[in-house]
C-alpha positions in Angstrom: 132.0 117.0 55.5 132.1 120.5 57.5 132.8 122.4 54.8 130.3 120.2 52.3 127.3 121.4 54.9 128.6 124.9 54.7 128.2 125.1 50.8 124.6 124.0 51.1 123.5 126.3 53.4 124.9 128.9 51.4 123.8 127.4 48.4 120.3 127.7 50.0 120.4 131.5 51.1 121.8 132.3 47.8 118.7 130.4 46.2 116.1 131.9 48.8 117.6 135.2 47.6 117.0 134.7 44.0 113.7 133.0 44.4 111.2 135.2 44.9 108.3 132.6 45.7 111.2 131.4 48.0 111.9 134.6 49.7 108.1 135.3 50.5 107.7 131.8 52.2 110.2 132.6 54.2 109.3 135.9 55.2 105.7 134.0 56.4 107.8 131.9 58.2 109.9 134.0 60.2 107.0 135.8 60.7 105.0 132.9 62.0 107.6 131.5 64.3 107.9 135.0 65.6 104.4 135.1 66.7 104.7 131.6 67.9 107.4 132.3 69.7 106.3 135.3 71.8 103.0 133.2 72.3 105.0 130.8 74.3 107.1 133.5 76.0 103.7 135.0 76.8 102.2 131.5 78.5 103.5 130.3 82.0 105.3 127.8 82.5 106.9 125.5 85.5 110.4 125.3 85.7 113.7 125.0 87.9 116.3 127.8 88.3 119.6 128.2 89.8 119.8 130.7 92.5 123.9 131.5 93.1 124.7 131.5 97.0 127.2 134.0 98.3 128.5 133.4 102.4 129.7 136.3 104.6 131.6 136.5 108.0 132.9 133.1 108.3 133.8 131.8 111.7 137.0 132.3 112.1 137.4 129.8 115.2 135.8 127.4 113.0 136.8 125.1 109.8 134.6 123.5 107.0 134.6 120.3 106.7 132.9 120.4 103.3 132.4 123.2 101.4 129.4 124.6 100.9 127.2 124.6 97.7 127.7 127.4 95.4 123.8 127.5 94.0 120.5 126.8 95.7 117.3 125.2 93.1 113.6 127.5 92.6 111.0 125.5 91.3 109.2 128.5 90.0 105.9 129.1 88.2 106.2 132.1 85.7 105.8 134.0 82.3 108.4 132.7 79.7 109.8 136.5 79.0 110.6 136.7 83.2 112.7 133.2 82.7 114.4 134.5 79.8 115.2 137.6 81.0 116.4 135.9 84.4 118.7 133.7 82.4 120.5 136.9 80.7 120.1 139.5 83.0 119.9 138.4 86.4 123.1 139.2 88.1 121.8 139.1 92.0 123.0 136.1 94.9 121.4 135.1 97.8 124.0 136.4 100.8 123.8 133.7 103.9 125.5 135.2 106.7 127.3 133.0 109.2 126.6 135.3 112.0 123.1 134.7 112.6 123.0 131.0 110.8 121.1 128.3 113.1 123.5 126.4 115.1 123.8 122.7 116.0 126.5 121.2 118.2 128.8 118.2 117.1 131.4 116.5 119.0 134.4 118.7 118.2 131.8 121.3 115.9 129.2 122.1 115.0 126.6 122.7 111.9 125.5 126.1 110.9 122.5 125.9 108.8 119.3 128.2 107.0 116.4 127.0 106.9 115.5 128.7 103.4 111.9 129.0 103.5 112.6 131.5 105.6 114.8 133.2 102.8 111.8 133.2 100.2 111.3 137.0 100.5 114.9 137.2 100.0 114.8 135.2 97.1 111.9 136.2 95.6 113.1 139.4 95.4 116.4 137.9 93.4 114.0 136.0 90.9 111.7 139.1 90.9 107.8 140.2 91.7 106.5 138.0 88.2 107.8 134.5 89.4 105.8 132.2 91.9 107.9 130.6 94.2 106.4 127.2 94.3 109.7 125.2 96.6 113.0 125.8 97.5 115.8 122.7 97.4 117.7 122.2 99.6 114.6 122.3 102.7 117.8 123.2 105.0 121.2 124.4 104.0 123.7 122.8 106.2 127.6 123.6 106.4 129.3 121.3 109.0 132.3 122.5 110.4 135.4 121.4 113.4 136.5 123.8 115.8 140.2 124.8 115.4 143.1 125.1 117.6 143.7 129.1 119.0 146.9 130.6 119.8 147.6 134.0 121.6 150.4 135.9 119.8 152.0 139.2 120.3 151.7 141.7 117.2 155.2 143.2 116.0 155.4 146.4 113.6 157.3 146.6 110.7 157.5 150.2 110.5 160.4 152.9 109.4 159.6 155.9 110.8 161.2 159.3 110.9 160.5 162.5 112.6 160.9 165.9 112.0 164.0 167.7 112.8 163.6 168.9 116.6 160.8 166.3 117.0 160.8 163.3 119.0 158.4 160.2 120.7 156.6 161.8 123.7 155.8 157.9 124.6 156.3 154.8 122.8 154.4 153.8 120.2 150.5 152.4 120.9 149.4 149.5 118.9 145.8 147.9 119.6 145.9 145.2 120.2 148.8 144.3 121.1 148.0 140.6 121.0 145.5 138.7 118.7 144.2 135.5 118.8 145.3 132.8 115.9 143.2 129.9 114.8 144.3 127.5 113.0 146.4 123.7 112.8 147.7 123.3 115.7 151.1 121.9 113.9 151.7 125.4 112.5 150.6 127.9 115.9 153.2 125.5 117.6 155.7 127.0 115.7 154.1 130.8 115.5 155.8 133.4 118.3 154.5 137.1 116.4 152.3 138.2 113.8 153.6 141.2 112.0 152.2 143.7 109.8 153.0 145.3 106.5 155.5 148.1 106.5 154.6 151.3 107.8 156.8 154.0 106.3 156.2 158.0 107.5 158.5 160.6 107.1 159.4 163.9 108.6 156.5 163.4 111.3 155.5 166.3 113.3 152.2 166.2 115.0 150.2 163.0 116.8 149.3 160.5 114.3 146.9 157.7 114.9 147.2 154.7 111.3 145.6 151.7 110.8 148.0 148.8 109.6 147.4 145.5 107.7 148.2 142.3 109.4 150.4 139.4 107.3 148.4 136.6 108.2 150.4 133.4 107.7 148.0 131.1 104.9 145.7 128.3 106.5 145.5 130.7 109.3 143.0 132.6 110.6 142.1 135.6 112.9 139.0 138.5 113.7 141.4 140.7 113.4 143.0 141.8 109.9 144.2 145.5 110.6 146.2 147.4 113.7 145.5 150.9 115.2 149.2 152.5 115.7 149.4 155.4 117.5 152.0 157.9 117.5 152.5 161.0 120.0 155.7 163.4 119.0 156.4 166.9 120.5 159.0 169.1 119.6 161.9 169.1 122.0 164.7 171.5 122.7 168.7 170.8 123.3 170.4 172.5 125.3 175.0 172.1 126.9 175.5 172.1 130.5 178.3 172.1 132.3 178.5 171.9 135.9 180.9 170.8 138.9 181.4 167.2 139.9 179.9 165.8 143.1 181.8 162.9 145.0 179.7 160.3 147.1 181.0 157.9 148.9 184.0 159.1 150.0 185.7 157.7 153.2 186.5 160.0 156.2 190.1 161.4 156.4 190.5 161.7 152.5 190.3 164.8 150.2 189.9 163.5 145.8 191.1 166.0 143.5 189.1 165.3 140.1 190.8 166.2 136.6 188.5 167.4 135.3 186.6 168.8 138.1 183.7 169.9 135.6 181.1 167.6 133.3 179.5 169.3 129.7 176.6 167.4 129.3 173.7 168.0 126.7 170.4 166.6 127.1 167.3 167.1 125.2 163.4 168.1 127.2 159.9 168.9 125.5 159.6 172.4 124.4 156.7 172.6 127.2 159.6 171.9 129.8 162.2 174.7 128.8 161.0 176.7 132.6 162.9 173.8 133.8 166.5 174.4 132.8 166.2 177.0 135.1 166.3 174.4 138.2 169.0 173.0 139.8 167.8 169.5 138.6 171.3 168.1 137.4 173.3 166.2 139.8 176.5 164.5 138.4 178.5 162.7 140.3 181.6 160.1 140.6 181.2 156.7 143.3 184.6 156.8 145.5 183.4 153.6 146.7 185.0 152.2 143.3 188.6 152.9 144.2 190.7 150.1 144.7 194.4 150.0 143.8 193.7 149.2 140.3 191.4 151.9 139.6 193.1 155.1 137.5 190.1 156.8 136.5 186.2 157.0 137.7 183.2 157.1 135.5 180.9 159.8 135.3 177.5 159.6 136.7 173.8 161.6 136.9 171.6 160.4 139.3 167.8 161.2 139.4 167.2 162.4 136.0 163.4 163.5 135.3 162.0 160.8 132.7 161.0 163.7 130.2 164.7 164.5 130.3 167.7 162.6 127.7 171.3 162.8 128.2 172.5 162.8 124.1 176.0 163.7 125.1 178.6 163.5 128.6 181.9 164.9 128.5 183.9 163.5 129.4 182.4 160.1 130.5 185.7 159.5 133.2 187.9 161.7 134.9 191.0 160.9 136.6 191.8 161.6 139.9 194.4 161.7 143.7 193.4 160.8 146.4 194.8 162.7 149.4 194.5 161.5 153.2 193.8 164.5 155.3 
């Protein structure tokens, strides 16, 4: 039958065609529905469009219980051409912000709602300035939601980091915050201990860097927070061997130790700012006779009161032996 309609109307068009009388009626006609047809485009009319609603910053301590509506009705009065042209060309949505929505409290909730005739400006501006707003459906837009369950979780990073060569942390690593708050089922924070964030990868780091870092928010969860500040202090440090003689504490009166060796090589690293430093008697290394016993054959290798801008890398050795001699 499709293809039986298909030879008519093309036996029609190819009769127009070769009928002249044919092809000037139809020319009038075309023409006569054109002029009609801009006559009614021209007229106003009454009619009902669909205004597309768009929602921003969505409590995140909150959870819908219904969704809200997608579209909003305008019962407008206005030229044909302007409702065309809004059909095809009209691209705009009306944004509802959450933020400063009118709030009613519920028994574990509450409802955020707009009164839209106080959006009309806002709308009228998306149906533009040849449209009469005559109402606005719904009177109140309503979104009821239930408050959710919040957790307090530390924040770990996932980060693989290298310095420069003769470059190290001048303090640890700063991330704010350090702790965010989760909302969400309570089933699922119960088994939450961290949140961690995507990977942050630096190399060969050589000055103070300050980074902002996603968040991997688990899904059905929620948080104000999406992104962490990390930052990261590094100063260039220098290394330096010492070696120096081996103090004994402890000892008991009447009793001379003999250490083998009697002398400690120890390397430790200190900010470039410090070097003045080395030039201090700060190192004190040392060996605790109060550890002998009859067991003991050899006593570890101490310093004592090292600066916390200073790092032992190396000790050597870490023991020594020793003989005890009573005076």
């Amino acid at each position: 039958m499709s293809s039986n309609l298909k030879k008519s109307i093309a036996h029609f068009f190819k009769s127009v065609a070769k009928n002249k009388k044919l092809n000037t009626y139809a020319l009038f006609l075309f023409i006569s529905f054109s002029f009609w047809f801009l006559s009614m485009l021209s007229k106003t009319h009454e009619t009902t469009l669909s205004v597309p609603v768009n929602y921003k910053n969505y409590p995140t301590d909150l959870v819908e219980i219904n969704s809200p509506i997608d579209f909003i009705e305008a019962r407008v009065k206005a030229p044909g051409f302007s409702i065309i042209f809004y059909h095809f060309f009209n691209f705009k949505t009306l944004i509802l912000d959450y933020e400063i929505a009118n709030s009613k409290p519920l028994k574990n909730g509450k409802n955020l709602f707009w009164i839209l005739n106080s959006k009309r400006e806002k709308v009228a501006k998306i149906l533009g300035s040849s449209m009469e707003i005559m109402d606005l459906s719904p009177e109140r837009l309503i979104v009821p939601f239930a408050n959710k369950t919040k957790k307090e979780v530390p924040i770990k990073l996932f980060d693989d980091i290298t310095l420069k060569s003769e470059y190290w942390l001048s303090s640890e690593i700063q991330l704010n915050p350090e702790k965010i708050t989760i909302y969400g089922d309570q089933n699922v924070l119960d088994s939450l201990t961290e949140i961690s964030t995507e990977l942050l990868k630096l190399d060969n780091v050589f000055e103070n860097t300050f980074i902002k870092v996603d968040l991997i928010i688990p899904e059905g969860l929620q948080t104000k927070e999406t992104e962490l500040s990390v930052s990261i202090n590094v100063e260039q440090f220098i290394e330096q061997k010492m070696t120096q003689k081996v103090k004994v504490e402890n000892l008991k009166k009447g009793y001379t130790l003999k250490l083998f060796p009697n002398e400690i090589s120890a390397t430790i690293r200190l900010p470039k700012s410090k070097y003045n430093f080395l030039k201090t008697d700060f190192l004190n290394i040392t060996v605790d006779a109060s550890e002998l016993d009859e067991n003991t054959k050899r006593l570890k290798v101490q310093i004592n009161n090292l600066p916390s801008f200073v790092k032992l890398e190396r000790l050597y050795p870490q023991e020594v032996e020793f003989l005890l001699i009573k005076d």
